[in-house]
C-alpha positions, 0 to 999 in steps of 0.5 A: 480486516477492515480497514488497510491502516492506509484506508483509516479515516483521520481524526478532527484536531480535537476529537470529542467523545460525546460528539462521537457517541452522537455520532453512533445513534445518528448511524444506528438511527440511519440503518433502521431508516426506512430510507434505503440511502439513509446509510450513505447519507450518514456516510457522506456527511461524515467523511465530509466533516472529518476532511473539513474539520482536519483541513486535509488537502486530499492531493492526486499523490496520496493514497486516499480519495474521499470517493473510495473512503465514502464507498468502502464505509458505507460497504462495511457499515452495510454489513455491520448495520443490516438494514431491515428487509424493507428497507432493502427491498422496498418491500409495499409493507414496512416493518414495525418499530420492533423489527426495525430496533432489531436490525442493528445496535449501538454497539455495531454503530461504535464498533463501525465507527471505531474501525474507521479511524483504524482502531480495534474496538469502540472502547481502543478508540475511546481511550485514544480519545480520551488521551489525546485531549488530556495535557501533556499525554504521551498518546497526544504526543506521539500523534503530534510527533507523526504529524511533524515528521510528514510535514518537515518540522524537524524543530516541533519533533526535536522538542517532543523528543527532549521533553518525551525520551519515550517517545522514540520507542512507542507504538501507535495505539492504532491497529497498524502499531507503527512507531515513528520511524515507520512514518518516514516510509510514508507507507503502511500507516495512515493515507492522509500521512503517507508524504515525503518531504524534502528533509525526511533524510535528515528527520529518519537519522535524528530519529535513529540518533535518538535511539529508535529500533530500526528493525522494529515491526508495524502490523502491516502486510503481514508485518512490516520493517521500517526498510521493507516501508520505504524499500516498496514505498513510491513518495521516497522513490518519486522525492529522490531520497528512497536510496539514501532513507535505504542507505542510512537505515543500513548503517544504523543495522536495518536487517535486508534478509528476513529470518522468516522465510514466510515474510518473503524477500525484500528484493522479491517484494520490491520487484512485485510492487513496481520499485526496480531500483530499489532492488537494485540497490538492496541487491548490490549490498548483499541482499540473497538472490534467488533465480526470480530476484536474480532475473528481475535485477538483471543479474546475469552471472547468477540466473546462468548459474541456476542451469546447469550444462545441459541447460535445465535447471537445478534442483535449487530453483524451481520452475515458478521462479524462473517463470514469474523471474521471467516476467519480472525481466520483462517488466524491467527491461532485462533485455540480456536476462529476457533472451537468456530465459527465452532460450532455456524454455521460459514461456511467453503465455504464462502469468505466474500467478501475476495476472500479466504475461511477459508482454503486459510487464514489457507494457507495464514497465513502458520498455519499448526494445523489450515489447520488440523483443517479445513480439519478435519471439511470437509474444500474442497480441491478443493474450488477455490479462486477469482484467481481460486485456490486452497488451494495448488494453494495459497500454491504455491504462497505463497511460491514464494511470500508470507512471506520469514519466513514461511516454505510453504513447510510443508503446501504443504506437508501436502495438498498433503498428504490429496488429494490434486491435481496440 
């Protein structure tokens, strides 16, 4: 649905309705335009007065570009708005003032509007508008409260707490509804709030002394725990505080396995996006392992168990685990666990719905031993991932976007030095 809560466009300081209903008929106005950029124009415009207006300082570590806001509204409004054929096309006859008002309603503007700031309906962000600018509203105050707890002001969020108790147990009337602890993850919730800053150790235990529900849901990635967020959350990782945000939601009863099976683990969860270490941790306090999430936090004792003595595997663990464990192994530098699955049968072509095979993870993780490894065991350069690269394609990516602190130019290197081809 449109769009990822962390896509939703933020909101002026003091948002007022009447500019926003004016803002709808400039939108209808711009999809029966006879202009074909008449959209993006509207669209620019107004992502450019939400940033101004909000004072919003969009740097390279937030998860929001004005760019991918600007083409991923004007996409959607497209479709919700279609323009009329003539405008499309640029079609030699125009259409006449009655096809044109039937290409689009006002309503389909509001509603485009409205999903923009992460809200339902137009009438959900209309009484989101209409609290927030109402004195002492709770709505006003729990955006108040998000606000300090991703800018470090722990004193504006103690006062919003002794004057609104409540607040500790609300949820964000955005679509995402996400209470205040989910804000300390800096993930799932808006872009232009996912921060990290230094004290957010000292904000999540005032906010857990005050009563918040550690295990409460938000509505993202198919529902979401405030440990799941900052389990798989980068800004906590790249602030060195993710281990102890973790630590301390356990000690106040954060749950580590799921109920619902559905859900997916959370080791299996943090091996897919990218945050090793906080396997690791969730590992070694008790989180189940199953032979992929053994193999990806180079657990050696327990993938040998899921063999049994003729080497095959046992009924408990299917093939896909082993493979995409495998490939996990790869990308964490499991080196003793990669030899391990190597010689129980684990192949070196295989994707397991990934999209990369072993040696794109070995590149991806920026491990130089276990890329020797593979290509000593007859890992194929010329191997192609679902974007259609390489091992040095992927290398070349990664070095202009992937981790800042590993040196991809080692890995290049070295898969030049093998034969690799541009």
């Amino acid at each position: 649905m449109f769009p990822d809560p962390q896509d939703a466009l933020p909101l002026p300081p003091r948002p007022n309705l009447d500019q926003y209903k004016k803002r709808a008929k400039d939108l209808l106005k711009a999809s029966q335009s006879l202009d074909p950029a008449a959209i993006r124009t509207w669209v620019t415009e107004w992502i450019a007065s939400l940033v101004r207006l909000s004072s919003i300082t969009l740097t390279p570590q937030l998860p929001v570009r004005i760019d991918h806001w600007t083409d991923e509204l004007e996409k959607f409004a497209r479709k919700e708005l279609p323009q009329t054929t003539w405008g499309r096309t640029h079609s030699c006859v125009p259409p006449s003032e009655a096809e044109r008002s039937q290409a689009a309603t006002l309503t389909a503007a509001q509603f485009v509007i409205a999903r923009a700031h992460g809200f339902e309906s137009w009438p959900k962000l209309a009484a989101h508008i209409e609290a927030v600018t109402r004195t002492n509203s709770s709505v006003g105050s729990f955006e108040q409260a998000a606000d300090a707890i991703v800018t470090g002001d722990i004193a504006t969020l103690e006062k919003l707490l002794r004057e609104n108790p409540d607040l500790i147990r609300a949820h964000s009337i955005r679509r995402h509804q996400a209470t205040l602890l989910h804000y300390v993850s800096a993930n799932g919730v808006e872009g232009y709030r996912q921060k990290t800053p230094t004290n957010i150790v000292e904000i999540a235990d005032l906010l857990l002394r005050a009563d918040a529900d550690v295990n409460a849901i938000a509505d993202v990635y198919g529902g979401s725990t405030t440990l799941a967020l900052v389990a798989t959350s980068i800004h906590p990782e790249r602030a060195g505080v993710q281990e102890a945000l973790m630590q301390l939601l356990l000690d106040h009863g954060a749950t580590i396995d799921s109920s619902d099976s559905s859900a997916g683990s959370l080791v299996n969860i943090c091996l897919a996006n990218g945050r090793g270490r906080a396997a690791e941790f969730l590992a070694a306090r008790g989180a189940h392992l199953d032979l992929e999430e053994a193999a990806g936090v180079g657990r050696l004792d327990l993938v040998s168990n899921y063999f049994d003595e003729s080497r095959a595997l046992r009924p408990n663990a299917p093939s896909i685990q082993m493979e995409r464990g495998f490939l996990w192994a790869c990308e964490y530098g499991r080196n003793n666990v990669v030899e391990l699955l190597l010689q129980r049968g684990a192949s070196l072509e295989k994707q397991a719905n990934t999209g990369q095979t072993a040696l794109h993870w070995a590149v991806i993780g920026g491990h130089e031993d276990t890329v020797k490894l593979l290509l000593d065991r007859g890992a194929s350069l010329e191997a192609r991932n679902v974007y259609g690269g390489t091992a040095l394609d992927q290398a070349q990516w990664s070095a202009a976007n992937g981790d800042p602190t590993i040196d991809y130019a080692r890995i290049i290197a070295l898969l030049k030095h093998r034969g690799a081809k541009p």
